[in-house]
C-alpha positions as CSV (number, residue, x, y, z in Angstrom):
1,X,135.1,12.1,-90.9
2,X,135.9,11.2,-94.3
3,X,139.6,11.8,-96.0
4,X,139.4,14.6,-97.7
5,X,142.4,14.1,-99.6
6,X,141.0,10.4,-101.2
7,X,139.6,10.8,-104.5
8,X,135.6,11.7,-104.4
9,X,135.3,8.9,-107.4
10,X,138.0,6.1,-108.0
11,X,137.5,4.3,-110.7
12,X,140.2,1.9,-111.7
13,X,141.9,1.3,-115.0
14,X,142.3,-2.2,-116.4
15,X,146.1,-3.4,-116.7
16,X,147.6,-4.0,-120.3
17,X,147.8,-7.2,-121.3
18,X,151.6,-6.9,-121.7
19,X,153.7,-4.6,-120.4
20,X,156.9,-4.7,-122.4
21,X,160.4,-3.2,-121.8
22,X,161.2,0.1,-123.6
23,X,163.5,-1.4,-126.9
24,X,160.9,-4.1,-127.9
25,X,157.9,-1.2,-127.7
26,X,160.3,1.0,-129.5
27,X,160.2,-1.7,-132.1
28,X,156.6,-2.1,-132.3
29,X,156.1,1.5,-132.5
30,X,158.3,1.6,-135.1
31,X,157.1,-1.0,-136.8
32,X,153.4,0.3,-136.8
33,X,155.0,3.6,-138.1
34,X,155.7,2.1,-141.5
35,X,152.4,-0.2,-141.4
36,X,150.9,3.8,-141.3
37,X,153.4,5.1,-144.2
38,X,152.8,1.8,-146.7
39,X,148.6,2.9,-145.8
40,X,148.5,5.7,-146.3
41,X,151.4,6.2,-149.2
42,X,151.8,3.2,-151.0
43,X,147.8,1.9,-151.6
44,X,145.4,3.6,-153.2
45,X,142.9,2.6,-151.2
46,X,140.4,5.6,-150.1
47,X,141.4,6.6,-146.4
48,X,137.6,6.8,-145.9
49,X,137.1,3.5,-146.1
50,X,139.9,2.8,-143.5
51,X,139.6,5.6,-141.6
52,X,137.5,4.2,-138.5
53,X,139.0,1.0,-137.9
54,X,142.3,2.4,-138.2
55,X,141.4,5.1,-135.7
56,X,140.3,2.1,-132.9
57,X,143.4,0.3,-133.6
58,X,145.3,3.1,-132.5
59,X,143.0,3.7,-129.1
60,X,143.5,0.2,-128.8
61,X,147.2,-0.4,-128.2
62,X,147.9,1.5,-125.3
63,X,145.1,-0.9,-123.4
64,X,146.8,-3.8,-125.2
65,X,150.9,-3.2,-124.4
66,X,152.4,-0.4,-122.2
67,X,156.0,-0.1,-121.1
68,X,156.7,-1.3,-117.4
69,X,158.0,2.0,-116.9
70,X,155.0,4.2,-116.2
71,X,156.9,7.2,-116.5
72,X,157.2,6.7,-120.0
73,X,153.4,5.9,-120.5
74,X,151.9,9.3,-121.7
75,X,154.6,9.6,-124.4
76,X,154.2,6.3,-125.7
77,X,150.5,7.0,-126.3
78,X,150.5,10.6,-127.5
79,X,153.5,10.3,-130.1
80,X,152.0,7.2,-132.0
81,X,149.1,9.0,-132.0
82,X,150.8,12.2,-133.1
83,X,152.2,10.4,-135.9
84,X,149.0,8.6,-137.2
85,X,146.9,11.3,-136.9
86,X,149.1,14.2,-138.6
87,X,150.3,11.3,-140.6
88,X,147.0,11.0,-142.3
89,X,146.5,14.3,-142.7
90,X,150.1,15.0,-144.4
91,X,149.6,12.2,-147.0
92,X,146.0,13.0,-147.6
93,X,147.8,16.7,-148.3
94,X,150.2,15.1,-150.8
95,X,148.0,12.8,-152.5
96,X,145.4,16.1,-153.1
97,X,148.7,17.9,-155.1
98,X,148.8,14.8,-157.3
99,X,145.4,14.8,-158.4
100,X,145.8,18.7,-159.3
101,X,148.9,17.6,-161.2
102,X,151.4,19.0,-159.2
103,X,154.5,18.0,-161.3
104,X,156.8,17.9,-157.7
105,X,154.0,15.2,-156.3
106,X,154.2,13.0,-160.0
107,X,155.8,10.0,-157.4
108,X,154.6,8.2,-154.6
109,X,155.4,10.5,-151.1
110,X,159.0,8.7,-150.1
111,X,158.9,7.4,-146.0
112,X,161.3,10.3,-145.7
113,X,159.3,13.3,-147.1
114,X,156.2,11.5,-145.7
115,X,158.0,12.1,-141.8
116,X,159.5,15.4,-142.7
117,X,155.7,16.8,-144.1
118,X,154.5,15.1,-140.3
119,X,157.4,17.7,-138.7
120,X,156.3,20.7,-140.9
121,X,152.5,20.4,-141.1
122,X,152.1,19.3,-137.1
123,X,154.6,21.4,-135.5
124,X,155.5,24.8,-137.6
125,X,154.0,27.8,-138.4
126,X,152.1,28.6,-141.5
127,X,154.3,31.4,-142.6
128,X,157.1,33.3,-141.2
129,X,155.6,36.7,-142.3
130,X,155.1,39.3,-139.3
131,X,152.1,41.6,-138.9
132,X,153.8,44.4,-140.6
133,X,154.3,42.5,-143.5
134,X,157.9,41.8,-143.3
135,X,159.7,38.1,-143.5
136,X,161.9,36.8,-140.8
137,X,164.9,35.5,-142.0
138,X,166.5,32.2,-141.7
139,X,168.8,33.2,-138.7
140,X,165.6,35.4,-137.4
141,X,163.8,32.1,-137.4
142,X,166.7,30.4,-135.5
143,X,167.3,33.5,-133.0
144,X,163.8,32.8,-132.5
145,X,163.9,30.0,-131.1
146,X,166.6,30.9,-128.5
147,X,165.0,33.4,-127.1
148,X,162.3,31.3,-126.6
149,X,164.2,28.8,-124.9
150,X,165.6,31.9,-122.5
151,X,162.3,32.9,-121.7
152,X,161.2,29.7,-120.8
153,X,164.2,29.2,-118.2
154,X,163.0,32.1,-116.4
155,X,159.8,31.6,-116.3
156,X,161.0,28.1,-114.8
157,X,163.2,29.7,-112.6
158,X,160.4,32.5,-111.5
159,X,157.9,29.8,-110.4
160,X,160.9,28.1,-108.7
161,X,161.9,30.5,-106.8
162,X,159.2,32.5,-106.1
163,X,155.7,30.9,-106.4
164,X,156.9,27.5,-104.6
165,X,157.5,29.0,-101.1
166,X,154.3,29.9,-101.2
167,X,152.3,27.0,-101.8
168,X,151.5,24.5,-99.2
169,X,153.7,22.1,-97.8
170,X,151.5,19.1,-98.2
171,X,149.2,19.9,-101.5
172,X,146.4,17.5,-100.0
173,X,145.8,20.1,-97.3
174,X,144.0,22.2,-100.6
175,X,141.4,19.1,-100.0
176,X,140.6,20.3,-96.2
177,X,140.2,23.9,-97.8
178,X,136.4,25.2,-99.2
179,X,137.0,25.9,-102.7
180,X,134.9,29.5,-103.2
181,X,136.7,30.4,-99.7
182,X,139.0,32.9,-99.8
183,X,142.0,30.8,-99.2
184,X,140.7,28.2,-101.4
185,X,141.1,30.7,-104.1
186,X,144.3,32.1,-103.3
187,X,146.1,28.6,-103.2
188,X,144.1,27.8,-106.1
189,X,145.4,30.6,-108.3
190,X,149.0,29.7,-107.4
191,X,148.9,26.4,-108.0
192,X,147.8,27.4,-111.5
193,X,150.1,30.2,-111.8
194,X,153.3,26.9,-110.7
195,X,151.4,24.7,-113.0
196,X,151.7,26.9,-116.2
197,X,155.6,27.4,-115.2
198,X,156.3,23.4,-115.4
199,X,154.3,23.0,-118.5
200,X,156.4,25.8,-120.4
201,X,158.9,23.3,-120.6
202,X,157.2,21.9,-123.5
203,X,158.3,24.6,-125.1
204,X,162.3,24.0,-124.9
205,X,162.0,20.9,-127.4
206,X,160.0,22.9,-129.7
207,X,162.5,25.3,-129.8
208,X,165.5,23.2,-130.0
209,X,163.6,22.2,-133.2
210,X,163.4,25.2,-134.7
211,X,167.2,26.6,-134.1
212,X,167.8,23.0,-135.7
213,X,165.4,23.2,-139.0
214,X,165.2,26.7,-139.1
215,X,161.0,25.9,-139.1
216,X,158.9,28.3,-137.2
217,X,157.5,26.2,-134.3
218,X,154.1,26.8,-132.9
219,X,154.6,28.2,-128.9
220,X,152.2,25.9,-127.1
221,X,152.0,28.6,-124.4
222,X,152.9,32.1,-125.4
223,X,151.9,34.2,-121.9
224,X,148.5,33.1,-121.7
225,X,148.3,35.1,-118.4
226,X,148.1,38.1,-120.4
227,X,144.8,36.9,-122.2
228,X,142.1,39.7,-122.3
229,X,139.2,37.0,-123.7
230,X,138.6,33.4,-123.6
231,X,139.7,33.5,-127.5
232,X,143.2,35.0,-127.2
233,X,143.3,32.3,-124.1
234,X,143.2,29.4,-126.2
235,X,145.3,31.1,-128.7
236,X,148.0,31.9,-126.4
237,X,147.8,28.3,-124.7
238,X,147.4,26.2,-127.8
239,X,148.9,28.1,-130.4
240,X,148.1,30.6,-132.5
241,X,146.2,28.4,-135.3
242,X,144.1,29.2,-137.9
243,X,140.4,28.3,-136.9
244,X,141.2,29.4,-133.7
């Protein structure tokens, strides 16, 4: 009988062609970061004409160098890509207020205002007004953000404590389990439930960012359980976002 716990398809990843300690990636990172800022800041060249070849160099370097420590690996692809990508988008912003003659874009965007508009325009809320058409304060703002970080401990400490026990020892005995049985769907739903109480952890750094700037911080997960239609459910898991 065949394992049910090995993959149905394995398909194997090709290695890096380096795989670099964490300071001397750090530096090349960094490095690319104001290769980014000088491009997109400091030339006038259109960023439609660079646009696609810059995108590829980007997927490319995580196949080309990758720290030794795979732990590290996902956020040594996502950030750079973070960066470029709102990057882009923040100097493209700034560039549009100079050619409407804003007289507080008259300069070139400095390296500094260019990573504080990547902070701003990838991480915080559009406005701090509330549905009944007050403004949150500065402090609101900040208080905010610690309550946030309390609700996320508990729903940490719920899953923890409550949703763990009763899980399955070994998870690859889910493998041995029919999917629409059932059991199958009862292990299934609280192994979602214990997956969506780890990833609210995102959320503490987000929050430690906005008691720090005093920024309102898009919640990446705000109670998505509660969803009543697969719109509020990519609201509530994504952020509330306009387009969304």
């Amino acid at each position: 009988m065949k394992d049910p716990s090995k993959p149905l398809i394995n398909i194997s990843v090709p290695e890096p062609l380096l795989s670099l300690d964490i300071l001397p990636l750090v530096i090349i990172y960094v490095t690319g970061v104001l290769f980014d800022y000088y491009l997109y800041c400091r030339t006038s060249i259109s960023y439609e004409k660079y646009k696609n070849w810059h995108r590829l160099l980007h997927v490319s370097i995580p196949f080309l160098i990758a720290p030794k420590n795979r732990s590290v690996y996902t956020p040594f692809i996502a950030f750079p890509w973070f960066v470029a990508s709102v990057g882009a988008y923040a100097s493209q912003k700034y560039k549009h207020r100079q050619l409407k003659g804003d007289i507080s874009a008259s300069t070139p965007q400095s390296l500094s205002s260019w990573l504080k508009s990547i902070g701003v325009d990838g991480f915080a809320q559009r406005s701090d007004r509330q549905p009944d058409g007050t403004t949150l304060t500065n402090k609101q703002v900040r208080m905010e953000g610690v309550k946030r970080i309390i609700q996320v401990v508990f729903v940490m400490a719920f899953g923890s404590h409550f949703i763990t026990p009763l899980l399955l020892q070994d998870p690859a005995t889910m493998f041995t389990i029919p999917w629409y049985s059932a059991q199958g769907i009862y292990y299934g739903f609280l192994m979602g439930v214990k997956g969506y109480t780890l990833m609210v952890s995102n959320d503490i750094l987000s929050s430690i960012c906005q008691i720090v700037t005093g920024y309102r911080v898009l919640e990446v997960f705000n109670k998505p359980l509660l969803s009543t239609s697969s719109l509020t459910a990519a609201q509530r898991n994504f952020g509330d976002i306009d387009g969304i």
